[in-house]
MARSE-626417 format. One record per residue (C-alpha): residue in three letters; x, y, z; residue number from 1. Coordinates in steps of 0.1 Angstrom, whole numbers. Each point is the difference from the previous one (the first is absolute). Layout:
r=Ala east=X north=Y up=Z k=NUM
...
END
This chain:
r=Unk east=-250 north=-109 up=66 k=1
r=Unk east=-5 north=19 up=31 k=2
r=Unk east=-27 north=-27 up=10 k=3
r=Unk east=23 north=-28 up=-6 k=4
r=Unk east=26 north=21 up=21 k=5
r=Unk east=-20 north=6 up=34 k=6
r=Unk east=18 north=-16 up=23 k=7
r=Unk east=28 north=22 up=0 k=8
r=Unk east=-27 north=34 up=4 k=9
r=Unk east=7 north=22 up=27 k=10
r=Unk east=29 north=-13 up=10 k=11
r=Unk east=35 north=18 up=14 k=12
r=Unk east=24 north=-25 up=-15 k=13
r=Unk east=-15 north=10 up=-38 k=14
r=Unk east=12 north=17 up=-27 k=15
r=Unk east=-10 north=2 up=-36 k=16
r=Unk east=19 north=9 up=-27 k=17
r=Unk east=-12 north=10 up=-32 k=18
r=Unk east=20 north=3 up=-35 k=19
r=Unk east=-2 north=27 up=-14 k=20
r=Unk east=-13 north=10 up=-25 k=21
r=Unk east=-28 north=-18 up=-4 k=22
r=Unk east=4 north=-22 up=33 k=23
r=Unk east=-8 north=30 up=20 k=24
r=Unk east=-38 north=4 up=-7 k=25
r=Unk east=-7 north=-39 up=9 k=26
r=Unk east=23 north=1 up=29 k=27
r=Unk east=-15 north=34 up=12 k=28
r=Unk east=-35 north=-14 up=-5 k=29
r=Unk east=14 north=-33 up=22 k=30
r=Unk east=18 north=19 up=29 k=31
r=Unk east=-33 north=18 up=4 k=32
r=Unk east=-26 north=-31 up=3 k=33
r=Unk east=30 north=-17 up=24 k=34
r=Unk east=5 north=35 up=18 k=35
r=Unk east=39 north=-4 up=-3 k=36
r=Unk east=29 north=26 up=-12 k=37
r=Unk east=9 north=0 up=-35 k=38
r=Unk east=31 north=12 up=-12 k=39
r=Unk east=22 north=-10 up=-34 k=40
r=Unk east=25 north=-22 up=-15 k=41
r=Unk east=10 north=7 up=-32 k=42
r=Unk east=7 north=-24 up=-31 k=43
r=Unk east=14 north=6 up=-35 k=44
r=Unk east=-4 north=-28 up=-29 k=45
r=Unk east=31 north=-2 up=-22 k=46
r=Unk east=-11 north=-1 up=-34 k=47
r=Unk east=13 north=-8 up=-33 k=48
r=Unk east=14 north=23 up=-17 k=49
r=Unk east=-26 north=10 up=-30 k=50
r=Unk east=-22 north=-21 up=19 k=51
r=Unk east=0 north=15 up=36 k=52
r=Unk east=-34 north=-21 up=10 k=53
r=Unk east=21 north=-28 up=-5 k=54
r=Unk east=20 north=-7 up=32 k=55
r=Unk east=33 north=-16 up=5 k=56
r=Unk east=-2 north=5 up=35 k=57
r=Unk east=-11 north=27 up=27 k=58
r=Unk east=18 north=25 up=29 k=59
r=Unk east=-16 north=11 up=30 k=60
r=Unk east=6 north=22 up=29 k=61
r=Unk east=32 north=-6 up=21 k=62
r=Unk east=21 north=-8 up=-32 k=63
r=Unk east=-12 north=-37 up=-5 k=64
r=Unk east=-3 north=-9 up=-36 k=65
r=Unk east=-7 north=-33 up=-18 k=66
r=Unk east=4 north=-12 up=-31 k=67
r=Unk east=-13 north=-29 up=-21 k=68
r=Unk east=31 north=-15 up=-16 k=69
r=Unk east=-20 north=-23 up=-25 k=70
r=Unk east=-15 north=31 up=-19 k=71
r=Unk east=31 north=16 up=3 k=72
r=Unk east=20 north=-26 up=-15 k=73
r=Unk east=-33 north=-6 up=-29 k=74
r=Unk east=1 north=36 up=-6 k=75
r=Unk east=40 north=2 up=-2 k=76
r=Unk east=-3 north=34 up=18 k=77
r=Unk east=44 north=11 up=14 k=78
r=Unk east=4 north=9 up=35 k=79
r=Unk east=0 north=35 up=-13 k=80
r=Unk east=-32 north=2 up=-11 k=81
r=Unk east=-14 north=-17 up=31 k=82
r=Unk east=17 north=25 up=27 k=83
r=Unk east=-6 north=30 up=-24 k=84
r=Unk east=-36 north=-10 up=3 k=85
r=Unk east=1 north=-6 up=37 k=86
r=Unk east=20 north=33 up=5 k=87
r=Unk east=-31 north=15 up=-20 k=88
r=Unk east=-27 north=-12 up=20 k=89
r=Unk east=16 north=6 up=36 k=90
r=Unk east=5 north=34 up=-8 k=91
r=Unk east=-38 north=-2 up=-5 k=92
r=Unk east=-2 north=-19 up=34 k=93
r=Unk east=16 north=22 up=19 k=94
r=Unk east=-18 north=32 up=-13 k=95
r=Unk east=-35 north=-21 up=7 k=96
r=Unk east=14 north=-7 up=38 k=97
r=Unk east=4 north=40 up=2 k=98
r=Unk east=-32 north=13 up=-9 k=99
r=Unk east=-23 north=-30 up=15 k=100
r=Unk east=20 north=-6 up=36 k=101
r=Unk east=8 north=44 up=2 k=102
r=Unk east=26 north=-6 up=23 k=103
r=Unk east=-13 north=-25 up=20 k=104
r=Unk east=23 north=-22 up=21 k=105
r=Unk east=12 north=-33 up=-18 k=106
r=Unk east=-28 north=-31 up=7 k=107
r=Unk east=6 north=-16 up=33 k=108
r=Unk east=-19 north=-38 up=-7 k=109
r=Unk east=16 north=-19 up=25 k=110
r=Unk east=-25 north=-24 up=18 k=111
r=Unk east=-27 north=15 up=-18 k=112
r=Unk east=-20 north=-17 up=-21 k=113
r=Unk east=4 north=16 up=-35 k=114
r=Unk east=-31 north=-4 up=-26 k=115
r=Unk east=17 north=9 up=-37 k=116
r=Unk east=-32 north=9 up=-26 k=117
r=Unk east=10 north=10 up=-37 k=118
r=Unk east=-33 north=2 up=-26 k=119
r=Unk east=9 north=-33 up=-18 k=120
r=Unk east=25 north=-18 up=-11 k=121
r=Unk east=14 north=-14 up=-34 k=122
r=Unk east=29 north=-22 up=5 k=123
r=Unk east=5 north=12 up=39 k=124
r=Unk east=34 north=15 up=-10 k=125
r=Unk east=-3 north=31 up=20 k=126
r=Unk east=-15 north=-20 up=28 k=127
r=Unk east=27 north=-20 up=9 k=128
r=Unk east=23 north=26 up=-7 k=129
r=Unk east=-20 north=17 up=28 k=130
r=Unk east=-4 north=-32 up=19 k=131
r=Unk east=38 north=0 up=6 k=132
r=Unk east=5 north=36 up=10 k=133
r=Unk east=-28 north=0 up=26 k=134
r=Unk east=18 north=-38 up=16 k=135
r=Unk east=30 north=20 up=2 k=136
r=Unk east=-23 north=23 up=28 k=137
r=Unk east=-6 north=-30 up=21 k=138
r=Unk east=-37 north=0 up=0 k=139
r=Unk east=-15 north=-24 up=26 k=140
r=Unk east=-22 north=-9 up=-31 k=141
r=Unk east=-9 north=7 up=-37 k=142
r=Unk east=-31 north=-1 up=-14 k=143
r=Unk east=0 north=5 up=-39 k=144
r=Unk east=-38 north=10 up=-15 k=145
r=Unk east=-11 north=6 up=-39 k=146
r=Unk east=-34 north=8 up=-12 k=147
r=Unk east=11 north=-22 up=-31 k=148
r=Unk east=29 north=-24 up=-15 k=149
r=Unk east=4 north=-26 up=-18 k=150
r=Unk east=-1 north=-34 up=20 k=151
r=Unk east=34 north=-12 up=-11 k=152
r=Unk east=10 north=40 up=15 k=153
r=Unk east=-19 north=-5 up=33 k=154
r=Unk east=19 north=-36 up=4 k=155
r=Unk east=34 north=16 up=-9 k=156
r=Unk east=-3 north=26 up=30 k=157
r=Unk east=-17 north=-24 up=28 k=158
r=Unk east=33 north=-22 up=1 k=159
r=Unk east=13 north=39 up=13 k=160
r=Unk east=-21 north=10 up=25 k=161
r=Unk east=-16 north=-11 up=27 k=162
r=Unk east=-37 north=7 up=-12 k=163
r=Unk east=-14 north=15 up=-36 k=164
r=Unk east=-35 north=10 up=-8 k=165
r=Unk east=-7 north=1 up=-37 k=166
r=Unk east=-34 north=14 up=-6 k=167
r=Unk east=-8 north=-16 up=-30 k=168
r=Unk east=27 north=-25 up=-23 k=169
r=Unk east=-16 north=-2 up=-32 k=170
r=Unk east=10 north=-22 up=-28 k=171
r=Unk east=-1 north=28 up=-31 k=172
r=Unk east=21 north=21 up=17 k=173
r=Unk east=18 north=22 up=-24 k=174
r=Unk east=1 north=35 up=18 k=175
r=Unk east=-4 north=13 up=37 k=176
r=Unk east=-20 north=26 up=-18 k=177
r=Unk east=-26 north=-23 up=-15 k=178
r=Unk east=-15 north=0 up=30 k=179
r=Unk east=-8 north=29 up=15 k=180
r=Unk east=-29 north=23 up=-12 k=181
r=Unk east=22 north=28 up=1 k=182
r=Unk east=37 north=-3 up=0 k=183
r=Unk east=14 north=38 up=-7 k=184
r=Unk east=39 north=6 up=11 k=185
r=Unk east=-4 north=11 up=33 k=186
r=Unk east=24 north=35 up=5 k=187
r=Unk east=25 north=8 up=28 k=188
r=Unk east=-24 north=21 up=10 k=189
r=Unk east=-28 north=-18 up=5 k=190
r=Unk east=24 north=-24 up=20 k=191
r=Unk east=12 north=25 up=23 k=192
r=Unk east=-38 north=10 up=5 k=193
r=Unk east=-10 north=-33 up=12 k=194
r=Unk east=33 north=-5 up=23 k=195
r=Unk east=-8 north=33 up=13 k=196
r=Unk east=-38 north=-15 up=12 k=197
r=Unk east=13 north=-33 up=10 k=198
r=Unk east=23 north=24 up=26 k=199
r=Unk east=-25 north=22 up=12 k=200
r=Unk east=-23 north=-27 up=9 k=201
r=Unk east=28 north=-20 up=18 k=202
r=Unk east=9 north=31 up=20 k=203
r=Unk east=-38 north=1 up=9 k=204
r=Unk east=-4 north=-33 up=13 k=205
END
């Protein structure tokens, strides 16, 4: 992805975002190559109760949350059950945005232009959900970029933003993690780890 990314390397006007968890590893490993900052944006799925990899919609940092009415209204799930679920998962936000941003000031991406990597994507739920929040930064642009999706998924979020790289869109897609050679849960740990780098090595530049 980096390669396909190069124009916006070394560059002042560039951030990259990674979602964590997974996102953070690729987005690390694409700040790096471009020689940019990376920081995070954090995304929850809302999931189906019983069936939390199911999701009816997504949350992401800054209070923004979308919903997909049409599963919603297929799934007959009350109004209760959807904000119980959302109350849920931004109390898992939040406590995310503690330990990875350790006090950092809130994102300042006005004029900048803002690259937003997660490891994959499914339906792109999260994404836009993400998408959203970040517009609501004024970013002078917003690059979206996947290592793999589905192409319906990779058409979905280009009507969004103003460029997407999907690294591979293939056909028999059934899982992000069908992909990779290794696709362990990546811990908070390991997160704050490679934020930690990505800082040290901006502050050396």
């Amino acid at each position: 992805m980096a390669s396909r990314l190069r124009e916006y390397a070394d560059r002042n006007d560039v951030v990259v975002l990674g979602v964590p968890r997974g996102g953070v590893p690729v987005a690390f490993a694409v700040a790096k190559a471009l020689r940019v900052p990376l920081d995070v944006f954090v995304l929850r799925k809302l999931g189906v109760p019983g069936q939390e990899e199911f999701a009816f919609g997504a949350i992401a940092s800054g209070g923004t949350r979308i919903l997909d009415f049409q599963i919603l209204r297929k799934l007959g799930l009350s109004t209760s059950d959807v904000d119980a679920v959302t109350a849920r998962e931004r109390e898992e936000l939040l406590r995310r945005e503690r330990i990875y941003r350790r006090g950092l000031p809130p994102l300042r991406l006005a004029e900048k232009t803002v690259i937003l990597i997660d490891d994959g994507a499914a339906t792109g739920a999260s994404l836009r959900a993400g998408i959203r929040a970040v517009r609501q930064l004024a970013p002078a642009k917003l690059v979206v970029a996947i290592p793999v999706a589905p192409p319906e998924t990779c058409k979905r979020l280009a009507g969004e933003v103003e460029e997407i790289v999907c690294a591979a869109t293939p056909e028999n897609f059934r899982a992000v993690g069908q992909f990779y050679d290794e696709f362990r849960e990546v811990s908070d740990a390991e997160v704050t780890s490679l934020l930690a780098g990505a800082h040290a090595a901006e502050m050396a530049r």
